[in-house]
SERO-4910 file (N, C-alpha, C, O; in steps of 0.05 Angstrom, whole numbers):
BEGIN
 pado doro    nc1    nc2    nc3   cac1   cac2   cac3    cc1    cc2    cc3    oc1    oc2    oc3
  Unk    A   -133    177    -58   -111    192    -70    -96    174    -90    -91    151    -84
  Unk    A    -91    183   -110    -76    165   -133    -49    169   -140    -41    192   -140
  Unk    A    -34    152   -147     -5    152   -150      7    179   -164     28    189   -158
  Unk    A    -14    189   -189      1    220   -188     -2    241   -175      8    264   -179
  Unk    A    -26    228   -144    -26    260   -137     -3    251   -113     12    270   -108
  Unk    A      3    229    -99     22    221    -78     39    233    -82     45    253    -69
  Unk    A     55    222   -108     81    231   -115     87    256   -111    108    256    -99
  Unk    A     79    280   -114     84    301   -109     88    310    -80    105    323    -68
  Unk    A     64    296    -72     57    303    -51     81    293    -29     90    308    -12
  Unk    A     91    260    -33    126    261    -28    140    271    -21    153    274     -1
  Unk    A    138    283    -61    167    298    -62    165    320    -44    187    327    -35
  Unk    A    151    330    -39    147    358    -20    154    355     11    170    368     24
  Unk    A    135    331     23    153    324     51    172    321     51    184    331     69
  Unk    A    192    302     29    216    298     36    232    315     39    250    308     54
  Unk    A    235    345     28    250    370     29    243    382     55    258    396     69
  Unk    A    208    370     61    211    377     88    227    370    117    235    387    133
  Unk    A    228    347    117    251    323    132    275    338    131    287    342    152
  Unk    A    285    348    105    313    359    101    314    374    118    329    373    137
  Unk    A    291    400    109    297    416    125    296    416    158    304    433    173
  Unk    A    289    400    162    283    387    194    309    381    200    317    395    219
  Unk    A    323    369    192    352    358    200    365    373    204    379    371    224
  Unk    A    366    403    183    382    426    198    375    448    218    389    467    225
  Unk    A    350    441    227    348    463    253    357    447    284    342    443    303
  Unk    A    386    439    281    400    441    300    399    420    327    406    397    324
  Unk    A    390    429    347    383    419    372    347    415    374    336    399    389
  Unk    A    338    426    360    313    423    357    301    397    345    279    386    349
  Unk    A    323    391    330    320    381    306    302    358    310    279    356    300
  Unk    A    314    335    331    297    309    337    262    322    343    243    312    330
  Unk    A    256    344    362    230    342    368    217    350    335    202    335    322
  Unk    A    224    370    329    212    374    295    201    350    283    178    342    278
  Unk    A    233    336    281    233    307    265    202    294    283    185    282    270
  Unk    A    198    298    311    184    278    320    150    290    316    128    280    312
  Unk    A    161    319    319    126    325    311    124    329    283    101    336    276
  Unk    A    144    325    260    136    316    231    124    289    229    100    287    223
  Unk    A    135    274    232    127    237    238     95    240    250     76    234    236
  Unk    A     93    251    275     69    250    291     40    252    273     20    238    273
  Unk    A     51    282    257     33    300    242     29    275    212      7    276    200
  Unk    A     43    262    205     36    246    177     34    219    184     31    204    165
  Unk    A     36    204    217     14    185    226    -11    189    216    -16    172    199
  Unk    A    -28    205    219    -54    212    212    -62    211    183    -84    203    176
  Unk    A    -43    220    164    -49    226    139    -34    195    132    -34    193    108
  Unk    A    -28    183    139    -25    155    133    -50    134    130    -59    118    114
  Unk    A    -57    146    159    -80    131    172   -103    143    150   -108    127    132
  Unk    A   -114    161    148   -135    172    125   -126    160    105   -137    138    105
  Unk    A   -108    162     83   -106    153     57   -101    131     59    -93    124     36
  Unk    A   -100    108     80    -93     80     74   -106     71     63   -100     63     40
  Unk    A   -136     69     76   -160     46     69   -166     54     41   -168     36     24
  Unk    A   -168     83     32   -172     74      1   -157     61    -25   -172     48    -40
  Unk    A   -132     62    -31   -120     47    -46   -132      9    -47   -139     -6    -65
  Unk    A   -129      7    -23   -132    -18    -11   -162    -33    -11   -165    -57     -6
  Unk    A   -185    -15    -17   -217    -13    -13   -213    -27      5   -219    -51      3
  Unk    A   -203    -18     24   -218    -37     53   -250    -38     70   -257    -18     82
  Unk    A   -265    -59     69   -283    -57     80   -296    -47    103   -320    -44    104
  Unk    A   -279    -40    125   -284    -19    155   -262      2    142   -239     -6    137
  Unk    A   -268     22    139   -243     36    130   -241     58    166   -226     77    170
  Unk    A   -253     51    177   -261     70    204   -242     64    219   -224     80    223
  Unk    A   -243     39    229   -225     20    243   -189     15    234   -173     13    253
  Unk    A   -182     12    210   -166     18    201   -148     44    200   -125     44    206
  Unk    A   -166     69    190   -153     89    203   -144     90    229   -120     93    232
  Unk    A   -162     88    253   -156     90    283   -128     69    283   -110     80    295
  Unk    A   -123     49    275   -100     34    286    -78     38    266    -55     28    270
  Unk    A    -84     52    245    -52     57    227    -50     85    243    -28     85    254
  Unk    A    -62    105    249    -59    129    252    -46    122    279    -22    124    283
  Unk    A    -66    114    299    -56    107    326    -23     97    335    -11     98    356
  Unk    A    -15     83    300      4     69    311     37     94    308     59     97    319
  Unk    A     19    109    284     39    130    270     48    148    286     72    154    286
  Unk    A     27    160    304     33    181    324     51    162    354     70    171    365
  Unk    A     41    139    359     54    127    375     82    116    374     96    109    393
  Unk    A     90    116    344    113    115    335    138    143    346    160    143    357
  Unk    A    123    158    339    142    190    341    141    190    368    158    174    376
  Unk    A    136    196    377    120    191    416    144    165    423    163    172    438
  Unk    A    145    141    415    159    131    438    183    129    415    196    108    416
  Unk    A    192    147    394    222    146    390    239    167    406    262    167    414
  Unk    A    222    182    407    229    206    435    235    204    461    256    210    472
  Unk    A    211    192    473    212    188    496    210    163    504    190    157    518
  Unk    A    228    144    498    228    116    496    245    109    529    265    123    528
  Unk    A    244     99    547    255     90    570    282     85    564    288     80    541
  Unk    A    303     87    587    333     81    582    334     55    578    349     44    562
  Unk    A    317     42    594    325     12    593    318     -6    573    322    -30    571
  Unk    A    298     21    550    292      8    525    309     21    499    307     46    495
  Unk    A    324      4    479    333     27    467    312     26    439    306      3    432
  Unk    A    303     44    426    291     60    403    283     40    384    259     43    376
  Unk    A    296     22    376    288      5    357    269    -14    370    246    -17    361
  Unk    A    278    -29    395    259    -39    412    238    -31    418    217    -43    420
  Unk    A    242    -14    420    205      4    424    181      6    400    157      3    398
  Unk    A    205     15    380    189     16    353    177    -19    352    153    -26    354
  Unk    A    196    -33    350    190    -59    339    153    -79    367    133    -92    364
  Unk    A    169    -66    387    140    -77    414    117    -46    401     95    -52    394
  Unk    A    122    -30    400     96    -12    382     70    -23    350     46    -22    344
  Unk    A    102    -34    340     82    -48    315     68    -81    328     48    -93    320
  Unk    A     82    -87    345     58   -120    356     42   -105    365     21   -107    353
  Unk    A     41    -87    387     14    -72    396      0    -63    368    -23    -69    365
  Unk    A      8    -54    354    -14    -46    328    -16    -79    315    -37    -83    302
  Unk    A     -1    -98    317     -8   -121    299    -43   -133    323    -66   -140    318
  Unk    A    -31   -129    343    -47   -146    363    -79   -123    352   -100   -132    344
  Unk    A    -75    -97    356   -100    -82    349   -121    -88    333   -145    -92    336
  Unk    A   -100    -89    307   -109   -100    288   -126   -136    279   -138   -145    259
  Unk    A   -120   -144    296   -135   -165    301   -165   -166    317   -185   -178    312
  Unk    A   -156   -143    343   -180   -135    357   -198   -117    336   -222   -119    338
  Unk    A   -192   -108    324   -206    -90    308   -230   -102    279   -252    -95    270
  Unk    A   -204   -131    273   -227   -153    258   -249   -172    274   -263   -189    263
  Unk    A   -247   -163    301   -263   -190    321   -279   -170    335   -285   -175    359
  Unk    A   -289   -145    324   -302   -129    334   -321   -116    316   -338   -101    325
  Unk    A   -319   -122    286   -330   -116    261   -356   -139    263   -355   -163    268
  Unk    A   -383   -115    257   -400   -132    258   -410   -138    221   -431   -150    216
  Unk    A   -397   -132    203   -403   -142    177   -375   -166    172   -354   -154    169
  Unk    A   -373   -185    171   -347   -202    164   -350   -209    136   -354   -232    127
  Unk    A   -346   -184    121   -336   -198     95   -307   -191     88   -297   -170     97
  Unk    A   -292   -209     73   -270   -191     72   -245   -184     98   -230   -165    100
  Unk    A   -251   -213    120   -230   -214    136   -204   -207    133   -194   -186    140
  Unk    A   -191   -230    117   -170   -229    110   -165   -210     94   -141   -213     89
  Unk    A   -172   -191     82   -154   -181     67   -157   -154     88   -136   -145     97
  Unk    A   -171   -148     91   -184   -118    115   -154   -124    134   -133   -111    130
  Unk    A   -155   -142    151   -135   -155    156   -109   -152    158    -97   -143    177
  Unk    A    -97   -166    125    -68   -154    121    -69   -127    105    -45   -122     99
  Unk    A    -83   -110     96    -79    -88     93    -81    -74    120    -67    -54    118
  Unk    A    -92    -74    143    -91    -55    164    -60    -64    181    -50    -54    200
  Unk    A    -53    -84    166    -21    -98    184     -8    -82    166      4    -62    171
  Unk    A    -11    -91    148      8    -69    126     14    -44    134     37    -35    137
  Unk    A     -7    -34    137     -8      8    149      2      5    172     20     21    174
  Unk    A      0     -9    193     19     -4    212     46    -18    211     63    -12    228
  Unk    A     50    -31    197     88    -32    196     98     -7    179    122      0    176
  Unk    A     72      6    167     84     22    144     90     57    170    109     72    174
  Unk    A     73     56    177     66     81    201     90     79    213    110     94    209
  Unk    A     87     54    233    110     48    253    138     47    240    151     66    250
  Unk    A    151     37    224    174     42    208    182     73    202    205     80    198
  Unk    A    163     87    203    157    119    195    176    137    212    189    157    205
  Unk    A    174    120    242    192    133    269    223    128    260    240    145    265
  Unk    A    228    108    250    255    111    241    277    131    235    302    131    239
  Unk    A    251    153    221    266    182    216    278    189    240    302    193    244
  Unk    A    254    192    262    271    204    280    284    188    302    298    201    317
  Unk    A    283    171    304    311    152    311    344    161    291    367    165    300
  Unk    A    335    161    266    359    170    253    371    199    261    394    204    265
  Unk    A    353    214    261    359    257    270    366    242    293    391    238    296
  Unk    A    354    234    307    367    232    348    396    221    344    415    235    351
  Unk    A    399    196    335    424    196    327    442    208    317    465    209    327
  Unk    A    433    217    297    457    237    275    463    267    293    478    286    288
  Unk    A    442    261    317    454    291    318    470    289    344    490    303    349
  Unk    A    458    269    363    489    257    378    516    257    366    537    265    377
  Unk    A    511    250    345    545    242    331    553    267    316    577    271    311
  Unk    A    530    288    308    535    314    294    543    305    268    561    316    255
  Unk    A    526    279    258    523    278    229    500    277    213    495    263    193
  Unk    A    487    296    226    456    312    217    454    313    185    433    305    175
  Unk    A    478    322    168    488    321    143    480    299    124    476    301    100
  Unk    A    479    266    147    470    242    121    449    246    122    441    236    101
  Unk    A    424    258    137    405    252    145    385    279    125    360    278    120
  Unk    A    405    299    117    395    314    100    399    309     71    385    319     54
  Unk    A    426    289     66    434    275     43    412    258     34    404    264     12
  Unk    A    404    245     42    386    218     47    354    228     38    338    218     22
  Unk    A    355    255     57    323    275     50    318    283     21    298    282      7
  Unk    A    343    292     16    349    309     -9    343    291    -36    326    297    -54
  Unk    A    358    269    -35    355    250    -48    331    236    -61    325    232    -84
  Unk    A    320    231    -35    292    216    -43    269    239    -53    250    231    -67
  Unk    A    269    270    -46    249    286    -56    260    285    -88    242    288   -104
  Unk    A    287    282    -98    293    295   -124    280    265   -132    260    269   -146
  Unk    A    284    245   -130    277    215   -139    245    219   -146    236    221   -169
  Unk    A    230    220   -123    203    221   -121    186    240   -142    167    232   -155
  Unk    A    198    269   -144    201    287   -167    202    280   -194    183    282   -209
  Unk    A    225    271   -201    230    254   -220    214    238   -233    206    242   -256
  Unk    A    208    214   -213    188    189   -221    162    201   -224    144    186   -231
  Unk    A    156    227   -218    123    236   -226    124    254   -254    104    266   -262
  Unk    A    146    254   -267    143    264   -292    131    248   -312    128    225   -304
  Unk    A    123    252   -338     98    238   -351    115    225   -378    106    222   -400
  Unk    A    151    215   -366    158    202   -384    154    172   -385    144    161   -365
  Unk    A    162    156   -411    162    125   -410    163    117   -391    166    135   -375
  Unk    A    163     91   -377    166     80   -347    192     77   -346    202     88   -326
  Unk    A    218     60   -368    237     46   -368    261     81   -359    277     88   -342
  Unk    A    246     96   -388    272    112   -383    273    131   -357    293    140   -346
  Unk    A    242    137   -350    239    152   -316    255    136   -299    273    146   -286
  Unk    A    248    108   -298    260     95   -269    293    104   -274    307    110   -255
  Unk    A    302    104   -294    335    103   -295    338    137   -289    355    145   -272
  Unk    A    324    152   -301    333    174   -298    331    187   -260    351    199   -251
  Unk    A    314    183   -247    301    180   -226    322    162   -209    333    171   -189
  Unk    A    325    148   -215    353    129   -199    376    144   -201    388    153   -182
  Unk    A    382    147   -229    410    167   -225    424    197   -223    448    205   -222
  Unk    A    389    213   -221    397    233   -199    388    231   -175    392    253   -164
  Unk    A    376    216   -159    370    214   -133    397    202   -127    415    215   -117
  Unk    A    398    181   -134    429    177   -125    459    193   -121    473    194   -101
  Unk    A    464    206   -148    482    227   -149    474    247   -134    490    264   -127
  Unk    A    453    249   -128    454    273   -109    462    272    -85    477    286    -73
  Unk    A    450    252    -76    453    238    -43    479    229    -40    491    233    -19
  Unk    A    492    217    -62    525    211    -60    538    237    -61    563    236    -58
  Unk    A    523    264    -64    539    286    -76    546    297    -45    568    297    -34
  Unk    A    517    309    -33    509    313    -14    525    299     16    531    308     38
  Unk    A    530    273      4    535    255     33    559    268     31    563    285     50
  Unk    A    581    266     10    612    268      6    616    300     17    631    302     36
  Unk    A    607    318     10    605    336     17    600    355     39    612    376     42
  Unk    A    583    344     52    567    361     67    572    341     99    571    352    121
  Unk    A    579    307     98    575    302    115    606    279    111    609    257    122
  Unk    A    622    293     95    648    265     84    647    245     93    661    238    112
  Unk    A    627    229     80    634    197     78    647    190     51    646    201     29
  Unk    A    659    169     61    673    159     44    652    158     15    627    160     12
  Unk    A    671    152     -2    649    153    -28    642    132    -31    618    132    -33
  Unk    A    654    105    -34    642     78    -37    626     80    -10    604     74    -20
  Unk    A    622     83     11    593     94     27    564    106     14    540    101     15
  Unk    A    584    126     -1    566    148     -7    549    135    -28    524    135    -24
  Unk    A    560    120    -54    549    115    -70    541     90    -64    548     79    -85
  Unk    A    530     69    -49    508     54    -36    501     71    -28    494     88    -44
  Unk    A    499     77      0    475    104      8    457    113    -10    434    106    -10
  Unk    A    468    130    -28    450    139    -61    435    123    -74    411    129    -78
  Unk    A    443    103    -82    431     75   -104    412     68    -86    388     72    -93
  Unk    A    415     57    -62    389     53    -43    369     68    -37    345     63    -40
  Unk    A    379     86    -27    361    109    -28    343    115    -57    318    117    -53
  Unk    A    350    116    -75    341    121   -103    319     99   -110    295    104   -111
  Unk    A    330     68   -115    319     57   -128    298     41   -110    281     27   -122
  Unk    A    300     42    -80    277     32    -60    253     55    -59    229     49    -58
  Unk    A    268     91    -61    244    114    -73    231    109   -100    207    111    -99
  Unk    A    240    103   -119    236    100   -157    217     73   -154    196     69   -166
  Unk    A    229     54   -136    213     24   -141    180     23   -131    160     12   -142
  Unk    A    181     43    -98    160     49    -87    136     57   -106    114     48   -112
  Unk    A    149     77   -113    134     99   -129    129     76   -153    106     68   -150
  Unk    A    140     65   -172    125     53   -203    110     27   -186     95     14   -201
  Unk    A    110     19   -161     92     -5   -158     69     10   -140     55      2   -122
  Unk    A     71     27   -148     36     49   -133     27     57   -151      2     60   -153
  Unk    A     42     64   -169     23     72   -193     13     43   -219     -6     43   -234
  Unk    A     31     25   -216     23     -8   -217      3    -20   -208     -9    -36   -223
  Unk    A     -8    -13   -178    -41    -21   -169    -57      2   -176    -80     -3   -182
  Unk    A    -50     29   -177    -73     42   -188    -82     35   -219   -105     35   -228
  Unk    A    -62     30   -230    -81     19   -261    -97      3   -260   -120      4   -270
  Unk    A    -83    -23   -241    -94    -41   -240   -132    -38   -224   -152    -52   -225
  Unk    A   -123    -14   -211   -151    -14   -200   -166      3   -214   -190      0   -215
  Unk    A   -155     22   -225   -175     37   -247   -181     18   -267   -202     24   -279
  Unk    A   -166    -11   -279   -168    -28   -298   -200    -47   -287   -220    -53   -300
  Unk    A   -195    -53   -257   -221    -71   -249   -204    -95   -243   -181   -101   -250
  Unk    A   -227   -108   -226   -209   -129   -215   -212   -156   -223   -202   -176   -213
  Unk    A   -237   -153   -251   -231   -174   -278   -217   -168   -297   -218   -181   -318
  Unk    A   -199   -146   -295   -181   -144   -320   -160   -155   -325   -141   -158   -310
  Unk    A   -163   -166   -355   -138   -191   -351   -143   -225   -334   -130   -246   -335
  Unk    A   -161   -218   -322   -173   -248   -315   -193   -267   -334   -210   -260   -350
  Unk    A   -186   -289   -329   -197   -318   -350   -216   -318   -341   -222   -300   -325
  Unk    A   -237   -341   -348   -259   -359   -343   -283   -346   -348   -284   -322   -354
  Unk    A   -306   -362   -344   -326   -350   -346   -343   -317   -337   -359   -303   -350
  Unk    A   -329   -314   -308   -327   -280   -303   -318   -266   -325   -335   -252   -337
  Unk    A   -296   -268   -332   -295   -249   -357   -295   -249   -382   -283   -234   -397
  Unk    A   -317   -275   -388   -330   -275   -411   -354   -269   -400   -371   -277   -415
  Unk    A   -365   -257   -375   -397   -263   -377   -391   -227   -375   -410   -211   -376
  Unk    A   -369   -219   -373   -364   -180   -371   -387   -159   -388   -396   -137   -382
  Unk    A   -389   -171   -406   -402   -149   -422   -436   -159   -433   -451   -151   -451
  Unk    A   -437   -178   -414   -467   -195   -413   -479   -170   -393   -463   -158   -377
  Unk    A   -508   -161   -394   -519   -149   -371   -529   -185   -350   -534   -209   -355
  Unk    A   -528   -169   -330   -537   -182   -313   -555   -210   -306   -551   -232   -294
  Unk    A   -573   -198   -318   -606   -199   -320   -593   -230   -339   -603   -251   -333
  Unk    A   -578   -228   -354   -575   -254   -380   -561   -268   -360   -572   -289   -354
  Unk    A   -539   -262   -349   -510   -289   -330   -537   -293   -312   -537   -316   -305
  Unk    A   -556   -280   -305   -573   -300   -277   -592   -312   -283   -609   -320   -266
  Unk    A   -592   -316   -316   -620   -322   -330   -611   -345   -353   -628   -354   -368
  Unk    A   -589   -351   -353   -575   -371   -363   -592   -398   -365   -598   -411   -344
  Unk    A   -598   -407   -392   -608   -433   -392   -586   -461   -389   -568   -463   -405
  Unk    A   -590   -480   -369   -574   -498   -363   -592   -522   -379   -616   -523   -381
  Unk    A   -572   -539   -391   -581   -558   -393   -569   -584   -399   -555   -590   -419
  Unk    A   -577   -601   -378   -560   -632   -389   -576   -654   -391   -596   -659   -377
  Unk    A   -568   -666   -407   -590   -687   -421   -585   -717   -414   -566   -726   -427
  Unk    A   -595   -730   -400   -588   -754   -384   -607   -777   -405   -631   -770   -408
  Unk    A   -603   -794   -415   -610   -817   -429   -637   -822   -409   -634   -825   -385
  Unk    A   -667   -822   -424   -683   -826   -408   -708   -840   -428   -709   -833   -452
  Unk    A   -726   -859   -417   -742   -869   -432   -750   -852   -446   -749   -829   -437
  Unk    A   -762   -855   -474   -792   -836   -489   -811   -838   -475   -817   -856   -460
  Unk    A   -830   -806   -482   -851   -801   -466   -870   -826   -485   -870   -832   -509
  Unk    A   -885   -834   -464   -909   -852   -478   -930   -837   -494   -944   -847   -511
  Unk    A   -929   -811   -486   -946   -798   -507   -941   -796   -528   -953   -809   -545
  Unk    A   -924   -780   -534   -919   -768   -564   -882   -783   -579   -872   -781   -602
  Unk    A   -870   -796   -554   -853   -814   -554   -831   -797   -570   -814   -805   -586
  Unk    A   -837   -770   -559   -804   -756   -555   -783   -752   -530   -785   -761   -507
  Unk    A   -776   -746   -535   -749   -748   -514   -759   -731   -484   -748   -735   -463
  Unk    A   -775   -719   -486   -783   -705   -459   -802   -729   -435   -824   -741   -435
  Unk    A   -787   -727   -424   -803   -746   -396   -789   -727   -366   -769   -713   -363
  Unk    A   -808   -736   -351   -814   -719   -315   -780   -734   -307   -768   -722   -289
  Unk    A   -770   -751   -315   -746   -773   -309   -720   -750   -317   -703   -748   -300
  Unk    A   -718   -737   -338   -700   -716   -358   -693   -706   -334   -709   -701   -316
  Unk    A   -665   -703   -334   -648   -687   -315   -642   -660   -322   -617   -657   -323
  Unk    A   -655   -640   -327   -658   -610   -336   -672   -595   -320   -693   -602   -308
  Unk    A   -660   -574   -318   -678   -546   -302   -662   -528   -321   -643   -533   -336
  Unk    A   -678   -505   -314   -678   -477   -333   -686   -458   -310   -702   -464   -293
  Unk    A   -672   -432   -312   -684   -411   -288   -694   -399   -305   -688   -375   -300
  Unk    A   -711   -399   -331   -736   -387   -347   -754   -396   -343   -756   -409   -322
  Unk    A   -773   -393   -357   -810   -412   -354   -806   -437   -375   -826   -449   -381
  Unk    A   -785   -443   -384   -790   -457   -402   -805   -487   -395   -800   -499   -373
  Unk    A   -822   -498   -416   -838   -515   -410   -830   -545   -439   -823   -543   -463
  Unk    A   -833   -559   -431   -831   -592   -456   -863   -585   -461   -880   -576   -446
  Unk    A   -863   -595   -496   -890   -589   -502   -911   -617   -487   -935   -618   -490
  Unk    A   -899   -630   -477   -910   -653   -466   -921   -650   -431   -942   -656   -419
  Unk    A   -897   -640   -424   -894   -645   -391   -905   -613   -375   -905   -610   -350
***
């Protein structure tokens, strides 16, 4: 999936979240079977941005970690509170993810297979946050920031997928996600306004920043991963093959004359060639 089809795709959950925040007493399990339901769709679209080499294995422990996220922000023990759980959830997905590289029978591409499958699960596991936030907000019956906050980031996300310049989208995209969410918070849930407007700006420009550095590696990966790179790789780019592995080497080491014909070619000459080439002598 590529950064213009995400973005939409975003902006659309996030109105969904909103609307989650206002059905009431319900509200946390929604929140928890929304989270549950986009573990999985985390877990599927990870490995490709990333070309990860097991992309099998990777799904199972971002997904695994996403649904286990929603799951123990819910029903997390008294003697544990919510963040603690989340945070011992992502070492169980860190620890996975290690089992999951020491179980791969092709090892290319450790490390990076690696920290991209660590990546998807802090990204999954962080995901439960939402509903840590609804469980909260609705203890306190300030369900209102939590739809401020929703509102916000779908108009941002919206925004940042329109097909203007980069400089003037990010600003525009910043400063109605923000005003809205500052509009929304003051409003609907009165916080103070110097509240309100951090709340907004954050909200906005951590949604706007997400979004232009995803569509930043997709160029880069529709560009190739010699684009813009030095040295001989990308001068040998537009060589076929067949020529970079067929390359004549040659270095010339000070060596007696042949006694035959008492040119420079003697069995002593420090040269090879991966052609047939032959000294008219030797």
């Amino acid at each position: 999936m590529t950064a213009p089809e995400r973005a939409p795709l975003g902006a659309a959950l996030a109105p969904l979240l909103a609307l989650v925040s206002l059905t009431g007493p319900l509200s946390p399990v929604l929140m928890a079977t929304s989270v549950g339901l986009l573990g999985p769709l985390i877990g599927i679209s990870w490995p490709g941005p990333l070309e990860s080499p097991s992309a099998i294995g990777t799904r199972v422990v971002v997904a695994g970690t996403g649904i286990g996220g929603a799951l123990v922000a819910v029903l997390v023990p008294e003697r544990l509170t919510p963040v603690s759980a989340i945070v011992m959830l992502c070492a169980a997905g860190i620890f996975a993810s290690f089992v999951h590289q020491m179980l791969r029978r092709d090892r290319r591409d450790l490390t990076s297979s690696l920290t991209g499958t660590v990546a998807g699960v802090f990204l999954a596991g962080l995901a439960a946050t939402w509903v840590i936030a609804q469980v909260d907000a609705q203890a306190s019956g300030s369900t209102a920031v939590v739809t401020a906050v929703a509102t916000g980031l779908a108009a941002t996300l919206l925004l940042d997928w329109t097909p203007a310049p980069a400089p003037p989208r990010f600003v525009l995209s910043v400063a109605v996600g923000a005003g809205l969410t500052c509009l929304l918070a003051v409003s609907l849930a009165s916080l103070a306004l110097p509240i309100a407007v951090m709340l907004g700006v954050a909200t906005a420009i951590g949604a706007s920043s997400r979004a232009s550095a995803g569509g930043l590696l997709a160029r880069r990966a529709r560009a190739g991963p010699l684009a813009g790179g030095g040295g001989g790789a990308g001068r040998d780019r537009g060589r076929p093959r067949a020529s970079r592995d067929h390359t004549v080497r040659l270095t010339t080491v000070d060596s007696p004359p042949c006694l035959r014909c008492r040119c420079s070619s003697s069995p002593s000459s420090s040269w090879w060639a991966s052609s047939s080439s032959a000294s008219p002598c030797w």
